[in-house]
PQR file with spaces between the fields and no chain letter, atoms N, CA, C, O and H, PARSE charges and radii, in Angstrom:
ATOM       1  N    UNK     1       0.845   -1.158    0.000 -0.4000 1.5000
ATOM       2  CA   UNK     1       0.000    0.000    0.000 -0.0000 2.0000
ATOM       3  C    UNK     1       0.895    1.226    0.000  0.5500 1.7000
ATOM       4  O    UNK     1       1.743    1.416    0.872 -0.5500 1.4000
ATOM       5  N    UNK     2       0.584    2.373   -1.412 -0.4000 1.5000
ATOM       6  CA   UNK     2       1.530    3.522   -1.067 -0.0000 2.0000
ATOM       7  C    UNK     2       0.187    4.313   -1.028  0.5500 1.7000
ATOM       8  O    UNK     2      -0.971    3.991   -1.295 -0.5500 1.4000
ATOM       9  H    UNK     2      -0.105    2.219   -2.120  0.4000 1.0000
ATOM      10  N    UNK     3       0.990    5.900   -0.437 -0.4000 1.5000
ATOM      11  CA   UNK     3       0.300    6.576   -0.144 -0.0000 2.0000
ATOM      12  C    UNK     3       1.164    8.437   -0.422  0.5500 1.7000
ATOM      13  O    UNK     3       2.385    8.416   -0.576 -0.5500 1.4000
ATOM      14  H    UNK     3       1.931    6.162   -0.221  0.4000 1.0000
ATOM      15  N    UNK     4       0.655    9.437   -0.446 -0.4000 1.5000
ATOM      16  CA   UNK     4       1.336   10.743   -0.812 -0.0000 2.0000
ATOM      17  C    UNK     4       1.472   11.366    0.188  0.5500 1.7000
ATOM      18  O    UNK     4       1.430   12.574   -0.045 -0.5500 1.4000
ATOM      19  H    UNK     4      -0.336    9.454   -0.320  0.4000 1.0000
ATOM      20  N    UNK     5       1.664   11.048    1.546 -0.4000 1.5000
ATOM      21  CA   UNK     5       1.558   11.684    2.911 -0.0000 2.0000
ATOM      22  C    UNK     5       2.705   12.438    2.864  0.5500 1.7000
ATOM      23  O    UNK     5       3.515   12.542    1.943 -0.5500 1.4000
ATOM      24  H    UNK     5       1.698   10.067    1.736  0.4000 1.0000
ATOM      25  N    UNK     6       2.688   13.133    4.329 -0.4000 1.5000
ATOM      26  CA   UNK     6       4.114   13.050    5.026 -0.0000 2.0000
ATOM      27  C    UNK     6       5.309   11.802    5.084  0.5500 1.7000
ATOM      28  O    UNK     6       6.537   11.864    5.024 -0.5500 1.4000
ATOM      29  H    UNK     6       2.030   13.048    5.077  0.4000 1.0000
ATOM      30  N    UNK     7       4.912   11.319    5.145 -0.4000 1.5000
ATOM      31  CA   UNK     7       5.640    9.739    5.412 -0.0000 2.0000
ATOM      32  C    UNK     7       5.895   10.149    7.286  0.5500 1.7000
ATOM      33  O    UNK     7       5.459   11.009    8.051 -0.5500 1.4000
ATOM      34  H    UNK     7       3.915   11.269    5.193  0.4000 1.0000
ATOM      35  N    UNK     8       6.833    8.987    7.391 -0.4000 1.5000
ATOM      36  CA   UNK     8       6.794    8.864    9.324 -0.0000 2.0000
ATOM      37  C    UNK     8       8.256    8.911    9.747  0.5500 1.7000
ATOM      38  O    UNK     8       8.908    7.909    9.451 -0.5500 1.4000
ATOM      39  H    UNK     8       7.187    8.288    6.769  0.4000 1.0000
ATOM      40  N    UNK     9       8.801    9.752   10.296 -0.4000 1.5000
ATOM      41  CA   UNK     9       9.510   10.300   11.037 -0.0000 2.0000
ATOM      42  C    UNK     9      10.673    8.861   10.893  0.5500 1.7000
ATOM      43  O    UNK     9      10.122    7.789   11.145 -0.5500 1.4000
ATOM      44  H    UNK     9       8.271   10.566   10.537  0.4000 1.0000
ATOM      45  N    UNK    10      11.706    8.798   10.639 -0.4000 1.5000
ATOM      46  CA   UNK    10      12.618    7.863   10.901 -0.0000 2.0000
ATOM      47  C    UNK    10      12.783    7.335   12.339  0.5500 1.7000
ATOM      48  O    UNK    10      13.180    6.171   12.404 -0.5500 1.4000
ATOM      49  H    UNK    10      12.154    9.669   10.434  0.4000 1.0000
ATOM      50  N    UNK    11      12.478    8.176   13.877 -0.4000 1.5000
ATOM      51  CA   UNK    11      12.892    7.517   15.100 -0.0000 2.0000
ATOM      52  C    UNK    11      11.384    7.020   15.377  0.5500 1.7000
ATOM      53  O    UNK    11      11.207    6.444   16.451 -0.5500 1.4000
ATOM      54  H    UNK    11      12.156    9.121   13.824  0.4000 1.0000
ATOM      55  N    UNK    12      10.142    7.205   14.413 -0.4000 1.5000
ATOM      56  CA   UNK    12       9.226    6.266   14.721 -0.0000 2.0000
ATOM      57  C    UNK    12       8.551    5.472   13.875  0.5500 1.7000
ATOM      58  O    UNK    12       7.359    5.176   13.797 -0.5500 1.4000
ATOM      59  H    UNK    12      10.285    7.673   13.541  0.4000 1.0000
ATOM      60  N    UNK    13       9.517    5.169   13.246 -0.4000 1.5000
ATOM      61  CA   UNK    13       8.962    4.367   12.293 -0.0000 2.0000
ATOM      62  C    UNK    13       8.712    2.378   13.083  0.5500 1.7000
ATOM      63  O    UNK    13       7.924    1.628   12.505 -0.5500 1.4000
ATOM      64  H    UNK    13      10.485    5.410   13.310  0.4000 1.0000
ATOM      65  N    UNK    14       9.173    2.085   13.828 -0.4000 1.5000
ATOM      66  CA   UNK    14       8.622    0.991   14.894 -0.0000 2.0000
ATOM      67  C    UNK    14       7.919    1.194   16.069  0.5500 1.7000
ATOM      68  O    UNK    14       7.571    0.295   16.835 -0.5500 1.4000
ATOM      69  H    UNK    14       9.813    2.694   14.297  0.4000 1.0000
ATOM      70  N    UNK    15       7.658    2.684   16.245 -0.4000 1.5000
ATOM      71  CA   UNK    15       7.134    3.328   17.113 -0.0000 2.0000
ATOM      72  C    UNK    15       5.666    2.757   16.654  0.5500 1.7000
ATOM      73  O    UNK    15       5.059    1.954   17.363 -0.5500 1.4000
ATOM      74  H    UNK    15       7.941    3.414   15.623  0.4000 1.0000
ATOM      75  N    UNK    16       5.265    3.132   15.685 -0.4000 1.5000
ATOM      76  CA   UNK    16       4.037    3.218   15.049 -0.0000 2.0000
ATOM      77  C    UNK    16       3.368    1.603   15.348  0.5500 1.7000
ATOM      78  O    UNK    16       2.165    1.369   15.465 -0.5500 1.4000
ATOM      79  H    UNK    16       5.758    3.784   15.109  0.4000 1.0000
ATOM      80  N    UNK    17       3.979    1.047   15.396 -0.4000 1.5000
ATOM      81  CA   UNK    17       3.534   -0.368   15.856 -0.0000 2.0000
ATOM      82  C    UNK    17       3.148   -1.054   17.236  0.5500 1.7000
ATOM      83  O    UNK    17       2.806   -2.171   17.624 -0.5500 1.4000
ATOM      84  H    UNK    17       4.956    1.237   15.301  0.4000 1.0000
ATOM      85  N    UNK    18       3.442    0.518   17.905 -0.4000 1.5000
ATOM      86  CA   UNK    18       2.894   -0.007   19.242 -0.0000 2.0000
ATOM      87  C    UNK    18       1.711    0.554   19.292  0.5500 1.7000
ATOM      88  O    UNK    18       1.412    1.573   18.669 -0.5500 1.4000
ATOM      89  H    UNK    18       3.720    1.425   17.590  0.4000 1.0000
ATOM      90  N    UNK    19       0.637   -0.349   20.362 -0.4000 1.5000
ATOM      91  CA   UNK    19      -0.677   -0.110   20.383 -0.0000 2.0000
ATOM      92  C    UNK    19      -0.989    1.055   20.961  0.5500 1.7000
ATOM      93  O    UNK    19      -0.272    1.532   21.841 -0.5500 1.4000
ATOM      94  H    UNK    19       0.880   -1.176   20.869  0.4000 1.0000
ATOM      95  N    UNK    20      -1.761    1.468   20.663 -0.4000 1.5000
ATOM      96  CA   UNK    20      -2.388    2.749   21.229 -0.0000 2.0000
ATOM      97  C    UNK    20      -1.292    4.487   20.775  0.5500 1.7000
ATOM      98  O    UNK    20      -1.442    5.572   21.337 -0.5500 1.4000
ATOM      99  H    UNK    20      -2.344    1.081   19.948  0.4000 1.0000
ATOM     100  N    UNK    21      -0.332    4.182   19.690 -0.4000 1.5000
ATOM     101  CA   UNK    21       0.450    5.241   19.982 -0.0000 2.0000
ATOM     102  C    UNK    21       0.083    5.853   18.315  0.5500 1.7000
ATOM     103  O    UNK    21       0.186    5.000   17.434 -0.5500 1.4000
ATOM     104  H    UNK    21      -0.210    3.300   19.234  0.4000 1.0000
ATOM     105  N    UNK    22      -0.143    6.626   18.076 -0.4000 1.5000
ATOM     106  CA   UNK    22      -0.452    8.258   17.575 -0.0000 2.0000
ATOM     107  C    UNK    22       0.196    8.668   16.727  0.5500 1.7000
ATOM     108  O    UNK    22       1.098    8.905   17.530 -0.5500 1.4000
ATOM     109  H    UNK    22      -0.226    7.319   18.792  0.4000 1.0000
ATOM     110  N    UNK    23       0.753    9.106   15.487 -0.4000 1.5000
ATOM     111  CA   UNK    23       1.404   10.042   15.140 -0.0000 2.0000
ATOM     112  C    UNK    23       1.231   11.442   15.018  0.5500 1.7000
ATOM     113  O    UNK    23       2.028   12.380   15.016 -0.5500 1.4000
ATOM     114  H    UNK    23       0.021    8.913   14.834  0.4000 1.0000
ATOM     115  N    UNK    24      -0.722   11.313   14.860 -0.4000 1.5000
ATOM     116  CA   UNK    24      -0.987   12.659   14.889 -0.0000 2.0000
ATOM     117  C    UNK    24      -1.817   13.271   15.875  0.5500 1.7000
ATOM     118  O    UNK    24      -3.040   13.128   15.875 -0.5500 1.4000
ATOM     119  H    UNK    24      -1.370   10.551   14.862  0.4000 1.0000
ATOM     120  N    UNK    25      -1.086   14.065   16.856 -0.4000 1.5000
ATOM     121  CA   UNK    25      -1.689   13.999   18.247 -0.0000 2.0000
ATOM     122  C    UNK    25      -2.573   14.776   18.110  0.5500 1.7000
ATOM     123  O    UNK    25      -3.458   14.446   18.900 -0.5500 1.4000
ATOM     124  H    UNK    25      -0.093   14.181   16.856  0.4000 1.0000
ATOM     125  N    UNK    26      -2.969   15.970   17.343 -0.4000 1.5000
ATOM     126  CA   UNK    26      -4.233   16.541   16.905 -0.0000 2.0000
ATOM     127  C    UNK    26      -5.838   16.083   16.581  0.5500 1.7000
ATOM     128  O    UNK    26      -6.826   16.812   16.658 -0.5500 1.4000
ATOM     129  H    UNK    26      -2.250   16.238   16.702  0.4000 1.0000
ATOM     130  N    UNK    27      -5.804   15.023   16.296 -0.4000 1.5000
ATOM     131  CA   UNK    27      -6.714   13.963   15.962 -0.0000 2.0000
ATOM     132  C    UNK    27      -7.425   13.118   17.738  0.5500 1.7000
ATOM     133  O    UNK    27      -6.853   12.500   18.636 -0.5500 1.4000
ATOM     134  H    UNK    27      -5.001   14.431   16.233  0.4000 1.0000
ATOM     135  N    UNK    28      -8.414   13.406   17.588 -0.4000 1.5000
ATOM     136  CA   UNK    28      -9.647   12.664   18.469 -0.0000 2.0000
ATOM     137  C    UNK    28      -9.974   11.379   18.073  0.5500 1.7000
ATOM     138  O    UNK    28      -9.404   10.773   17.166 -0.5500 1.4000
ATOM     139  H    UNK    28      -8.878   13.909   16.859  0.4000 1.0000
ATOM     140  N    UNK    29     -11.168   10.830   18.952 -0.4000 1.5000
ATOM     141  CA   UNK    29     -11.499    9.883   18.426 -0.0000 2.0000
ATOM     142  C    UNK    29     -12.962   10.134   17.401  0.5500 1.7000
ATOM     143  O    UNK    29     -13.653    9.180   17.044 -0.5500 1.4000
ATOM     144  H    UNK    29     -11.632   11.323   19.689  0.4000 1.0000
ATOM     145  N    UNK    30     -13.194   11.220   17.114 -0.4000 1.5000
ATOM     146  CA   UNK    30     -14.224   11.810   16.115 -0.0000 2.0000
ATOM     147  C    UNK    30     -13.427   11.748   15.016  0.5500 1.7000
ATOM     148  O    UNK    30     -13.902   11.314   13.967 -0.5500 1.4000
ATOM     149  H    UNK    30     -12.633   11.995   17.404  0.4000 1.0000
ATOM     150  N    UNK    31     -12.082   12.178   15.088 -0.4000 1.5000
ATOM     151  CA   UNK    31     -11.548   12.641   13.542 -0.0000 2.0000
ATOM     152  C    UNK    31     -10.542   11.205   13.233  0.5500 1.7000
ATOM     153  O    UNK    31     -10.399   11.138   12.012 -0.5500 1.4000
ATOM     154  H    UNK    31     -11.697   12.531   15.940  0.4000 1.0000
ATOM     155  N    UNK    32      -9.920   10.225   13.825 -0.4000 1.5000
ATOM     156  CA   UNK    32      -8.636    9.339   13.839 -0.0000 2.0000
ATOM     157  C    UNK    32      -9.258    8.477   14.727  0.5500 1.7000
ATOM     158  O    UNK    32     -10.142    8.630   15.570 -0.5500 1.4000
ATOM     159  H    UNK    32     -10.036   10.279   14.817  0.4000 1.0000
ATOM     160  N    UNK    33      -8.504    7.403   14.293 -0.4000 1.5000
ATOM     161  CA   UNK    33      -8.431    5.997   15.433 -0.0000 2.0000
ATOM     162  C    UNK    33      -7.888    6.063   16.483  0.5500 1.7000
ATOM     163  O    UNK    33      -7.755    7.148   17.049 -0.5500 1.4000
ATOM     164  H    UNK    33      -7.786    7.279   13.608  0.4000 1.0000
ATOM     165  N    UNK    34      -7.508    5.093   16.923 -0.4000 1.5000
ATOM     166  CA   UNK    34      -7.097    4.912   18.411 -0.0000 2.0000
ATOM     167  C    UNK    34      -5.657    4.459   18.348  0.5500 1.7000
ATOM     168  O    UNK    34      -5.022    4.718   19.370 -0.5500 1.4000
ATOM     169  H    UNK    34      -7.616    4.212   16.464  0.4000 1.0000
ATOM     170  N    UNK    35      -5.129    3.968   17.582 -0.4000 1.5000
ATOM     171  CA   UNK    35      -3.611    3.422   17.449 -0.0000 2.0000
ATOM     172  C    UNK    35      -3.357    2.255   17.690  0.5500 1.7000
ATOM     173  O    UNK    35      -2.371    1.832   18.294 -0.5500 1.4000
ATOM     174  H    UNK    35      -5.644    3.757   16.751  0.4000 1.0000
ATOM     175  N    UNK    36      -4.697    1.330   16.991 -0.4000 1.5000
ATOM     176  CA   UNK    36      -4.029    0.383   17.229 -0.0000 2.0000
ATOM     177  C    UNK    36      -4.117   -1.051   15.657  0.5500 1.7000
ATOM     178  O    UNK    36      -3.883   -2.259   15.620 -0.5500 1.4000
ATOM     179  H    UNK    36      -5.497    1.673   16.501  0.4000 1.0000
ATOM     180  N    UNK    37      -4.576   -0.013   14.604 -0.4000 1.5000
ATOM     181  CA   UNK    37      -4.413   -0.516   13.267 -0.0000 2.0000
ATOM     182  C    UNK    37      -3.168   -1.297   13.071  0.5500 1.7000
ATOM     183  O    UNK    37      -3.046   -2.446   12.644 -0.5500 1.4000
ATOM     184  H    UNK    37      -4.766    0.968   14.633  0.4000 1.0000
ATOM     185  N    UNK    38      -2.191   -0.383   13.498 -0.4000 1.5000
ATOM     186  CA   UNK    38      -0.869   -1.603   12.593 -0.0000 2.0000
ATOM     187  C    UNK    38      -0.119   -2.102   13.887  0.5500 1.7000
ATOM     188  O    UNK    38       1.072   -2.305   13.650 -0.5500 1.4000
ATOM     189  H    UNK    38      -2.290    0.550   13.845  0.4000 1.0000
ATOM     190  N    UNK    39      -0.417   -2.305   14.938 -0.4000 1.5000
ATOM     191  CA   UNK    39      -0.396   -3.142   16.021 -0.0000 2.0000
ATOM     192  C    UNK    39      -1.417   -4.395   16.129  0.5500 1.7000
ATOM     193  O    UNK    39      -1.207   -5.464   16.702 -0.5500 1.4000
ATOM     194  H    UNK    39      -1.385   -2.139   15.130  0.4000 1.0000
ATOM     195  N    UNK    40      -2.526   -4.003   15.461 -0.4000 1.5000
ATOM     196  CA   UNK    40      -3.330   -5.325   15.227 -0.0000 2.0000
ATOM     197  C    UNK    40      -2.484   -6.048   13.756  0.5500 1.7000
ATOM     198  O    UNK    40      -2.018   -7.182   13.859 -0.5500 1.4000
ATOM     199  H    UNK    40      -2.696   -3.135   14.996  0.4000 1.0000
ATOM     200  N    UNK    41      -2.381   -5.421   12.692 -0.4000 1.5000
ATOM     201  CA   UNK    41      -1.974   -5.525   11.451 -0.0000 2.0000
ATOM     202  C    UNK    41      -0.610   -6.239   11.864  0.5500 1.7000
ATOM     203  O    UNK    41      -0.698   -7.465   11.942 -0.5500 1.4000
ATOM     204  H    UNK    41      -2.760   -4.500   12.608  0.4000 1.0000
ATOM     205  N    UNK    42       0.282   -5.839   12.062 -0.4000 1.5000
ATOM     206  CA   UNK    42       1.626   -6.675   12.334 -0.0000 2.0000
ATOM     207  C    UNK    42       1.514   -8.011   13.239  0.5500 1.7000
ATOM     208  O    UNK    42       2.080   -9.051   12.903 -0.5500 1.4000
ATOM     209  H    UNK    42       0.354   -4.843   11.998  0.4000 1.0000
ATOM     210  N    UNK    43       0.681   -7.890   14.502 -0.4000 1.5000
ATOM     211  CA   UNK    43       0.104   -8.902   15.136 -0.0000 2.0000
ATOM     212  C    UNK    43       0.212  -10.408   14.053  0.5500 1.7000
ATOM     213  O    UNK    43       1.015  -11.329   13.904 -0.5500 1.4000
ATOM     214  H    UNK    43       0.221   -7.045   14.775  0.4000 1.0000
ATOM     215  N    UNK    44      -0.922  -10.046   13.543 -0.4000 1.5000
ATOM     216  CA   UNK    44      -1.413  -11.095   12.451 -0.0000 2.0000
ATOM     217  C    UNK    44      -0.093  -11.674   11.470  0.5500 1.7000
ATOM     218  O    UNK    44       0.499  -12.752   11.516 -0.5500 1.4000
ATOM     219  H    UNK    44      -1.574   -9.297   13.665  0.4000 1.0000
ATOM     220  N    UNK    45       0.113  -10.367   10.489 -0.4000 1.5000
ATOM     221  CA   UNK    45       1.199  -10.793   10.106 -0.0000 2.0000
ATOM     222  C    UNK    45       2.132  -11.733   10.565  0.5500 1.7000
ATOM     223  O    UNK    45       2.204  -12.819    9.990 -0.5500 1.4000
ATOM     224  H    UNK    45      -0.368   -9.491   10.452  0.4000 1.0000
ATOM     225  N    UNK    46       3.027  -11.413   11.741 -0.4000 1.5000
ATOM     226  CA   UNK    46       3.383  -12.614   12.570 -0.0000 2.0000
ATOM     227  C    UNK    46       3.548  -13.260   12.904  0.5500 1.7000
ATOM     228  O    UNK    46       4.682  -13.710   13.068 -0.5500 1.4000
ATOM     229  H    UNK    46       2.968  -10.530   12.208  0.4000 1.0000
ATOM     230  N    UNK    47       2.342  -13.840   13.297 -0.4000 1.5000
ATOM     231  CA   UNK    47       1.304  -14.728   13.558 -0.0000 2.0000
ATOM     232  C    UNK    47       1.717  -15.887   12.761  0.5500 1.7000
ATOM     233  O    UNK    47       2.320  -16.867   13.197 -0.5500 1.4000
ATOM     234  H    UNK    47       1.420  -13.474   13.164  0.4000 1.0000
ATOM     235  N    UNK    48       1.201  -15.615   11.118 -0.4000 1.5000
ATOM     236  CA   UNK    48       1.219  -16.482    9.782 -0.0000 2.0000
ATOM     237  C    UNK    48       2.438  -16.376    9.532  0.5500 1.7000
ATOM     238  O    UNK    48       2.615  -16.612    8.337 -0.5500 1.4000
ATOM     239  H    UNK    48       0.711  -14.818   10.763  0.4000 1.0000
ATOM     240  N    UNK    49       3.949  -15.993   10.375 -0.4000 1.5000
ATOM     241  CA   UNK    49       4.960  -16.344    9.701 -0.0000 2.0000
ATOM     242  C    UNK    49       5.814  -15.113    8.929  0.5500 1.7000
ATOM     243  O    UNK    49       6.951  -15.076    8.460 -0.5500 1.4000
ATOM     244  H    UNK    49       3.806  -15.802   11.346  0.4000 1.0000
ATOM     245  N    UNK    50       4.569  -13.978    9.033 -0.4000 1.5000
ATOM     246  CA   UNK    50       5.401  -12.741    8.116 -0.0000 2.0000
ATOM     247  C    UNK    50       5.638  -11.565    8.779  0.5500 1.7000
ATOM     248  O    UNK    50       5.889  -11.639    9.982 -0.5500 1.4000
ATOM     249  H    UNK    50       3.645  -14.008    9.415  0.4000 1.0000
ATOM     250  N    UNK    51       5.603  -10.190    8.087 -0.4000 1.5000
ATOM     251  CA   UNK    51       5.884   -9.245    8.722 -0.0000 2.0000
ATOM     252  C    UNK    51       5.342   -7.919    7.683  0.5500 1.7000
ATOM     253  O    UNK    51       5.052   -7.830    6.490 -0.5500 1.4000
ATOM     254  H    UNK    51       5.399  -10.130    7.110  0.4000 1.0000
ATOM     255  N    UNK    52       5.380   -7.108    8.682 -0.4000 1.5000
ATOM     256  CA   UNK    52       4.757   -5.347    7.806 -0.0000 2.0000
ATOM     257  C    UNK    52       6.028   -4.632    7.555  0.5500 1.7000
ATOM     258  O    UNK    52       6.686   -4.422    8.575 -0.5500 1.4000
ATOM     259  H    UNK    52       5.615   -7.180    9.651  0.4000 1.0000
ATOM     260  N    UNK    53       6.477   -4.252    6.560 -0.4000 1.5000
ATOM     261  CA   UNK    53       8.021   -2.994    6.932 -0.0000 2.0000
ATOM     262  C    UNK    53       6.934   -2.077    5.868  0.5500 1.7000
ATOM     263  O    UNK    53       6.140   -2.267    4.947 -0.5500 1.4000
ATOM     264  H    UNK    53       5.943   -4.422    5.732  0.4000 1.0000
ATOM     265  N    UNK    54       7.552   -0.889    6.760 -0.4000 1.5000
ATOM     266  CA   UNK    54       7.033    0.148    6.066 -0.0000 2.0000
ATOM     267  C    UNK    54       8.540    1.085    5.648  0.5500 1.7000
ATOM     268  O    UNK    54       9.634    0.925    6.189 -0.5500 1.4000
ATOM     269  H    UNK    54       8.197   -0.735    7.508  0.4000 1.0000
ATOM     270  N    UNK    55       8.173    2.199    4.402 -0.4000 1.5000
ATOM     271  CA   UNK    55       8.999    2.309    3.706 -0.0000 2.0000
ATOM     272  C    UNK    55       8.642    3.773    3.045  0.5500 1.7000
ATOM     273  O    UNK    55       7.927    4.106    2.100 -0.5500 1.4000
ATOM     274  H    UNK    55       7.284    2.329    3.962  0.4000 1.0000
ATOM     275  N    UNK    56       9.537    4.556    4.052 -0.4000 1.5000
ATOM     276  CA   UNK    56       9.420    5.990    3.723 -0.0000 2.0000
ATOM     277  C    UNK    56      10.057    6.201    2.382  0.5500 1.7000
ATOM     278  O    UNK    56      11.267    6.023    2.241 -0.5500 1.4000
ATOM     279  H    UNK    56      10.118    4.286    4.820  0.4000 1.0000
ATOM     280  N    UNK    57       9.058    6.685    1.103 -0.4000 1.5000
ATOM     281  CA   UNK    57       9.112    7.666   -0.418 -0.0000 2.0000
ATOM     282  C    UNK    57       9.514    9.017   -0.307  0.5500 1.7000
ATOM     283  O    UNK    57       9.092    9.869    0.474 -0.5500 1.4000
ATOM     284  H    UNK    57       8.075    6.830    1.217  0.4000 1.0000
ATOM     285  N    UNK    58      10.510    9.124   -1.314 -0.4000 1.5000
ATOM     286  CA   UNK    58      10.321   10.620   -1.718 -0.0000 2.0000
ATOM     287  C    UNK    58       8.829   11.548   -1.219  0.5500 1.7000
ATOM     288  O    UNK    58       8.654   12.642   -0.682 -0.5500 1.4000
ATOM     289  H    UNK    58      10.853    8.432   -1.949  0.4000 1.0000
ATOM     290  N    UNK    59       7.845   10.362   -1.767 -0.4000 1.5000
ATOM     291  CA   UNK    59       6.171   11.588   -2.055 -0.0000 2.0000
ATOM     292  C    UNK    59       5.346   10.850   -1.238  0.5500 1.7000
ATOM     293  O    UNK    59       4.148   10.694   -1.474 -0.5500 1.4000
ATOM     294  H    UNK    59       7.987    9.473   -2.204  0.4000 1.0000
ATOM     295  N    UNK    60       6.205   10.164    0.176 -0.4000 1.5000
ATOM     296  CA   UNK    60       4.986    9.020    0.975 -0.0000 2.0000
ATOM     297  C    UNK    60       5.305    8.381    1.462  0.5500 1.7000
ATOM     298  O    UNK    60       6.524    8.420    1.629 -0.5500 1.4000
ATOM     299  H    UNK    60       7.178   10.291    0.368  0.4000 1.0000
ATOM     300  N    UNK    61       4.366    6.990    2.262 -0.4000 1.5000
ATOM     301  CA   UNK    61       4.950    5.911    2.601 -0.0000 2.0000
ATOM     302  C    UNK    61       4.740    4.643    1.634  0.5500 1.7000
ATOM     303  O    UNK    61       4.342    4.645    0.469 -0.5500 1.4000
ATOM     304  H    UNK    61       3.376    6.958    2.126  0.4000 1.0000
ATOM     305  N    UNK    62       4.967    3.994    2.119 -0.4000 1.5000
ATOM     306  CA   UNK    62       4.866    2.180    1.575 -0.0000 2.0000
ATOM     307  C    UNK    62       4.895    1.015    2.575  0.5500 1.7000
ATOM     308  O    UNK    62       5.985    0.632    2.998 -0.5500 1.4000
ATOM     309  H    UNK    62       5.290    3.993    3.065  0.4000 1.0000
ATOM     310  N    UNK    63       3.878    0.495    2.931 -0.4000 1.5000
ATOM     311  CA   UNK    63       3.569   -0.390    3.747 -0.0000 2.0000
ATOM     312  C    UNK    63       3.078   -1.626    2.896  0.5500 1.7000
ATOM     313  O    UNK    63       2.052   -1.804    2.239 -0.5500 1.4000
ATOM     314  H    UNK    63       2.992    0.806    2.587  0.4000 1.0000
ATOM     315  N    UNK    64       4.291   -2.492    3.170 -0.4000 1.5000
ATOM     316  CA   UNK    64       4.215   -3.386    2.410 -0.0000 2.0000
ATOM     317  C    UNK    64       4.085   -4.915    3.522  0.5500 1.7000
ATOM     318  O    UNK    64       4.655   -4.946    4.613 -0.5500 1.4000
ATOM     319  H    UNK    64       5.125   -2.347    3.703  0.4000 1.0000
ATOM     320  N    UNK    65       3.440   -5.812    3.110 -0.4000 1.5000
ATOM     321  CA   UNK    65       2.855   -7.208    3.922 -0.0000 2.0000
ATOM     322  C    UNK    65       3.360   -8.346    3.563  0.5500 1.7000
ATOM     323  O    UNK    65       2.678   -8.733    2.614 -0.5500 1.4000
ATOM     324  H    UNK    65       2.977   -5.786    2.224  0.4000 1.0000
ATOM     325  N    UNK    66       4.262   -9.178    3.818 -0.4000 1.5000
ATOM     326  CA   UNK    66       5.156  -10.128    3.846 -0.0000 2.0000
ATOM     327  C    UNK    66       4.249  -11.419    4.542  0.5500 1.7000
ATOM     328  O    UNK    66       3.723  -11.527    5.649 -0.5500 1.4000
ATOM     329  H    UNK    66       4.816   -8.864    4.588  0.4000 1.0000
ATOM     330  N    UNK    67       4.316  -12.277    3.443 -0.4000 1.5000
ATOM     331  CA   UNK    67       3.768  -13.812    4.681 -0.0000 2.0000
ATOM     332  C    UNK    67       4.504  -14.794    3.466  0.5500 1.7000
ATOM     333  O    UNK    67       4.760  -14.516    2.294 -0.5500 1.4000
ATOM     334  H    UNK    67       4.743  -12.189    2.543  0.4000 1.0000
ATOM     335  N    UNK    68       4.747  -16.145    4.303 -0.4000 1.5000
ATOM     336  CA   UNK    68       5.339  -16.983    3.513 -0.0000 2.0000
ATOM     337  C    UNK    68       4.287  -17.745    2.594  0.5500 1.7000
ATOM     338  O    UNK    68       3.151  -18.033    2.972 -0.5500 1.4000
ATOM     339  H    UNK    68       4.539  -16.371    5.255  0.4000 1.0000
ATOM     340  N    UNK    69       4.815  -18.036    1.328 -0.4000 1.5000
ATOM     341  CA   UNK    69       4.536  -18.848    0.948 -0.0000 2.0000
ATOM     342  C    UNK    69       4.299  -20.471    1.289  0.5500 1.7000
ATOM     343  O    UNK    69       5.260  -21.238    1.358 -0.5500 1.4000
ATOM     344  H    UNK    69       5.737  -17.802    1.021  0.4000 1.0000
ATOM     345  N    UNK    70       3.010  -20.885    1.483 -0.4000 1.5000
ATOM     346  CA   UNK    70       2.466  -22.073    1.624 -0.0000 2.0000
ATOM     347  C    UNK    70       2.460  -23.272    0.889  0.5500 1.7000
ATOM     348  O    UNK    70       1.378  -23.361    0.309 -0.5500 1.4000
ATOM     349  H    UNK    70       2.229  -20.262    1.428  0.4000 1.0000
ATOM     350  N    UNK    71       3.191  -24.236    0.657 -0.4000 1.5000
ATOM     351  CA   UNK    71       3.384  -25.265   -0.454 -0.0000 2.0000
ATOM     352  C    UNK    71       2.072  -26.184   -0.049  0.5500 1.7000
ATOM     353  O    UNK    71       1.800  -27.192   -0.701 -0.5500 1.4000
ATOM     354  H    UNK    71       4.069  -24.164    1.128  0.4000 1.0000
């Protein structure tokens, strides 16, 4: 998944994977989630063997989803 954001700060870029934590502290729970999308998301990943790396762009991020192949 890419996207045209900001992208995420290099000292939190594993930050972001902990539950409940924020990047954009401006945001409520009217306007943003709660922080715990890619803490559930990596969870899983995991789980099945794989993993999430995300991947700051020039014009964004890239969150890309890794699981093994199943013979």
């Amino acid at each position: 998944v890419e996207d045209s954001g900001p992208g995420i700060p290099p000292g939190d870029m594993e930050q972001v994977f902990a539950p409940f934590f924020r990047l954009e502290q401006s945001r409520n729970r009217e306007t943003g989630g709660v922080g715990l999308g890619l803490s559930i998301a990596r969870a899983i990943a995991r789980h099945h063997g794989g993993d999430i790396v995300l991947e700051n762009r020039s014009n964004g991020l890239r969150a890309v989803i890794r699981l093994p192949l199943i013979d």
